[in-house]
C-alpha positions in Angstrom: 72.7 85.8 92.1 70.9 86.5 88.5 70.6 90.1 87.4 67.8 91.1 84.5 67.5 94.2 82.9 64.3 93.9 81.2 61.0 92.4 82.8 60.0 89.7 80.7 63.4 88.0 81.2 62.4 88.6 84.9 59.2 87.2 84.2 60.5 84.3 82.3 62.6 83.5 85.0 60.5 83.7 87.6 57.8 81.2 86.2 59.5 78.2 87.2 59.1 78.8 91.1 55.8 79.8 90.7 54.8 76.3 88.8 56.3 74.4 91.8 54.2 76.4 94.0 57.6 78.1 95.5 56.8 81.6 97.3 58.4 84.9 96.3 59.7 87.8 98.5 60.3 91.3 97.1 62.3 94.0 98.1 62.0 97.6 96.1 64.9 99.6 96.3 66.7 102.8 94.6 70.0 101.6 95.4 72.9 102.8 96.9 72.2 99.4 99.6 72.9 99.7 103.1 72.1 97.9 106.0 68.5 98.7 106.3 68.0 97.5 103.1 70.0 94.3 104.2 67.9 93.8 106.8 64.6 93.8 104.4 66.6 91.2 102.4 67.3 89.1 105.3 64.1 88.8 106.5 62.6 88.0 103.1 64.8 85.0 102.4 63.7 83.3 105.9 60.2 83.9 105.2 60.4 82.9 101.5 61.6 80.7 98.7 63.7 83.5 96.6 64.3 86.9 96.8 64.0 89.5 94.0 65.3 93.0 94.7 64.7 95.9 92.6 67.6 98.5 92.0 65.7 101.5 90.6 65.9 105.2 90.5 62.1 106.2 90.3 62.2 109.3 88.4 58.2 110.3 89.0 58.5 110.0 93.0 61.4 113.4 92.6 59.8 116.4 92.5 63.1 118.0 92.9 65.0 117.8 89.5 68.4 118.5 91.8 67.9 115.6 93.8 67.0 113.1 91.3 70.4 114.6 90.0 72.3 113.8 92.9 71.1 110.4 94.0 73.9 107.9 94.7 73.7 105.0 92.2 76.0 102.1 92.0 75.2 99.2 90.5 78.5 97.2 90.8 78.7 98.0 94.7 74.8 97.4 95.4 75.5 93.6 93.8 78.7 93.2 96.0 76.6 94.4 98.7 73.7 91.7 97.8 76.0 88.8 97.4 77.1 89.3 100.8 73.3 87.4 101.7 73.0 83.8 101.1 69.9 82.5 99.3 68.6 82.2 95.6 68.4 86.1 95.1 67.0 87.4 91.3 68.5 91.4 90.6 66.2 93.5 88.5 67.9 96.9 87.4 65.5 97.9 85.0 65.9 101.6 82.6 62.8 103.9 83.0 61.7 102.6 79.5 61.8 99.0 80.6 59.2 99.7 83.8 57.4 102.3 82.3 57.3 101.5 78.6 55.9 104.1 76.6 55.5 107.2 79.1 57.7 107.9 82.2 54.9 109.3 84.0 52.2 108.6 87.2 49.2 107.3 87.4 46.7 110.1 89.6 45.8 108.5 92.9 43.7 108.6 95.9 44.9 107.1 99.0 41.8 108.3 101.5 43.9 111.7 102.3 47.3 109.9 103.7 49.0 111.2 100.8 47.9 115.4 101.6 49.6 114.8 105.0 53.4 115.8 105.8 55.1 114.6 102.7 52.6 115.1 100.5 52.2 118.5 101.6 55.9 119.2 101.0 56.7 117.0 98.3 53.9 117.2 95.4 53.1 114.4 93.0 55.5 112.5 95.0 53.1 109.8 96.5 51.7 109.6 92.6 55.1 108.5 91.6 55.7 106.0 94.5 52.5 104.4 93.9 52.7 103.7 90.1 55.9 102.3 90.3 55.3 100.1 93.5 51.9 99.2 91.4 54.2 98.6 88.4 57.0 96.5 90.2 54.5 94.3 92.3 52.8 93.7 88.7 56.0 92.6 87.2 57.5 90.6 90.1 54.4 89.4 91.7 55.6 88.3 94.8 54.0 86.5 97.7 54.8 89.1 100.0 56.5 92.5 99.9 59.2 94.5 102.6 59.3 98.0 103.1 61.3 99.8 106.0 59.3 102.5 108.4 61.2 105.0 108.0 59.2 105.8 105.2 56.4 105.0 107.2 53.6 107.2 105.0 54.9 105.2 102.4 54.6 101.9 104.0 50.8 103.0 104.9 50.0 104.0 101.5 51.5 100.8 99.7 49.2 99.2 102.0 46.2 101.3 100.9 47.6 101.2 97.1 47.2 97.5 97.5 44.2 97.0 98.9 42.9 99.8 96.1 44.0 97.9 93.3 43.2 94.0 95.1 46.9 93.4 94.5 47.5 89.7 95.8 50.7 90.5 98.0 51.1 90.7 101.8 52.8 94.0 102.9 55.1 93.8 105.3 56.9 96.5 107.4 59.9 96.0 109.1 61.8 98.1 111.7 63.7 101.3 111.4 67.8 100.9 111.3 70.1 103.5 112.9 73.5 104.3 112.4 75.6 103.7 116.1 74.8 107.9 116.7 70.7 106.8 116.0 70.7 108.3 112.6 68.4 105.8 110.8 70.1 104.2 107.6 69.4 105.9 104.3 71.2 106.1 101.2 71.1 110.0 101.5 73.8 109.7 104.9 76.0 109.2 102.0 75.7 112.6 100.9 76.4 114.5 104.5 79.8 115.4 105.3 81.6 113.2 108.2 81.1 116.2 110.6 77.2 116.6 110.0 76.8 112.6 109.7 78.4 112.2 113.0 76.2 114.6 114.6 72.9 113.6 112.6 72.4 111.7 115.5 70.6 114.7 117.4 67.6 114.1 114.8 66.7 110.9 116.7 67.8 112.0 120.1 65.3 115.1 120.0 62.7 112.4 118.8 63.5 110.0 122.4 63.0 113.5 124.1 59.6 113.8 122.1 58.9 110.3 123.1 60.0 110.7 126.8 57.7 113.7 127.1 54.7 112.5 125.0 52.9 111.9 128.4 53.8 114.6 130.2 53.2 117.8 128.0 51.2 119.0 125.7 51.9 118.8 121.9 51.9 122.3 121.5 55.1 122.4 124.5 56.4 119.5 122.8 56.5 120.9 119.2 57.6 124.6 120.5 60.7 122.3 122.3 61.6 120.8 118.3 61.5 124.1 117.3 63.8 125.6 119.9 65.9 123.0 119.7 66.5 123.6 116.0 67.1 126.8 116.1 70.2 126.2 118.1 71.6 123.7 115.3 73.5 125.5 112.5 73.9 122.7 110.1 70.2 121.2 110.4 67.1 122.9 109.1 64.0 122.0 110.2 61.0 121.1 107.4 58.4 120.1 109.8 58.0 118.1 113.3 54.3 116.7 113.4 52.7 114.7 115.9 50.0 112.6 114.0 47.2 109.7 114.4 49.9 106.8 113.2 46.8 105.0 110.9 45.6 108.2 109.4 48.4 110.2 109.9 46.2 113.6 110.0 48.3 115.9 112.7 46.5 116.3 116.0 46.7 118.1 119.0 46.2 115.8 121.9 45.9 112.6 123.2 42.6 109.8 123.1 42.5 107.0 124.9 42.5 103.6 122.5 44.6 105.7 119.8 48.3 105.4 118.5 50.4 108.1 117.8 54.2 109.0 115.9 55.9 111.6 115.6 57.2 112.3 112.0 60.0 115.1 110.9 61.9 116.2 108.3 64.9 117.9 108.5 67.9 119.7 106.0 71.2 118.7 106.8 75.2 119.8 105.5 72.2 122.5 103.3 70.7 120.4 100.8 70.3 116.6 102.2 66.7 115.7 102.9 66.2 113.0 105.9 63.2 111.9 107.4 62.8 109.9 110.7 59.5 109.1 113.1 59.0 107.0 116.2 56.1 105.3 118.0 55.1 107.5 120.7 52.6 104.8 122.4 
């Protein structure tokens, strides 16, 4: 394992596959690695020649100065973690001034309206930020293809649209949410909630199977009063928003259609100031 600080080393490095026609997989990350991201990893060393992983800390995707603040970062423990894999893995674990070069700020985009919808709505300028630094990352890298987890699966749609927007030559590829033995899915934020909230986190993902189990059976106004209720009772979780949505255009509805898939998507405070999102198929 090779780790560059600065992209034209990266670059540099890199050319040497690409002249004997060897493919690239790429893995964005912020860090603080767990086993989602390990399973992104995994899959992109079976499916290509070598792996470069990104460890960066995306200032323009915060709009909360706090919680760019408080996002875990370890370098030395995220390359323990990576060495763990076997395969010809590259490191990038760029500064700001390295991916950005002379401003630190976001390009303005327009992703057909998936970025107004949930996040976007709660979280402004954030889609902006994700989609000039996956744009600047897939520029600098250039890999065959690309993983992303669906957890974040707005942002896996709109990569997708940023990509097909820009005629990026990469494939996209999502790969399936992780969970925690309690069903909380893997994110570097768990490491922020206390042991008593983290063990009980699991009750976000349950109250999604009930949502799930019920999707058939009532209607999405019953379904979303139920989340409701069922946060109310919960002392040390906060509900954001619960949203049953279209999963390709993810605009909120409120029914069913026959031919159409849909997800549930929520957003939750936990242990006060710990954001997590979570979402399952519900078709």
């Amino acid at each position: 394992m090779i780790v560059f600080h600065h992209q034209n080393d990266l670059k540099d490095h890199l050319l040497s596959y690409r002249s004997s026609n060897k493919s690239i997989g790429f893995v964005p990350t912020m860090g603080a690695l767990h086993k989602g991201h390990l399973s992104l990893m995994k899959k992109a060393l079976q499916e290509n020649d070598i792996l470069v992983v990104s460890i960066f800390v995306n200032p323009t995707q915060f709009n909360n100065v706090d919680d760019l603040e408080k996002y875990p970062r370890d370098l030395d423990s995220d390359r323990n973690t990576i060495a763990s894999l076997q395969g010809e893995i590259v490191v990038y674990a760029p500064a700001p001034e390295d991916v950005y070069e002379d401003k630190v700020i976001s390009e303005v985009f327009s992703f057909d309206g998936l970025e107004n919808q949930m996040e976007g709505r709660f979280r402004p300028g954030h889609f902006d930020g994700v989609g000039t630094i996956v744009k600047k990352l897939l520029q600098i890298v250039s890999p065959n293809k690309a993983y992303f987890g669906e957890k974040d699966y707005q942002q896996l749609l709109i990569v997708k649209k940023m990509v097909a927007i820009e005629q990026l030559p990469v494939v996209i590829v999502g790969c399936p949410i992780l969970r925690e033995e309690n069903g909380l899915a893997m994110s570097s934020r768990n490491e922020r909630l206390s042991l008593k909230v983290r063990q009980k986190s699991g009750f976000i993902y349950k109250t999604l199977l009930d949502v799930q189990a019920c999707f058939t059976s009532k209607s999405f106004k019953e379904i979303s009063t139920y989340v409701e209720k069922m946060f109310e009772q919960q002392e040390d979780f906060k509900l954001e928003y619960f949203s049953i949505t279209d999963a390709d255009t993810l605009e909120a509805v409120e029914s069913a259609e026959d031919n159409k898939k849909y997800r549930a998507f929520i957003a939750v405070y936990a242990d006060g100031d710990v954001r997590l999102i979570d979402n399952i198929a519900l078709n």
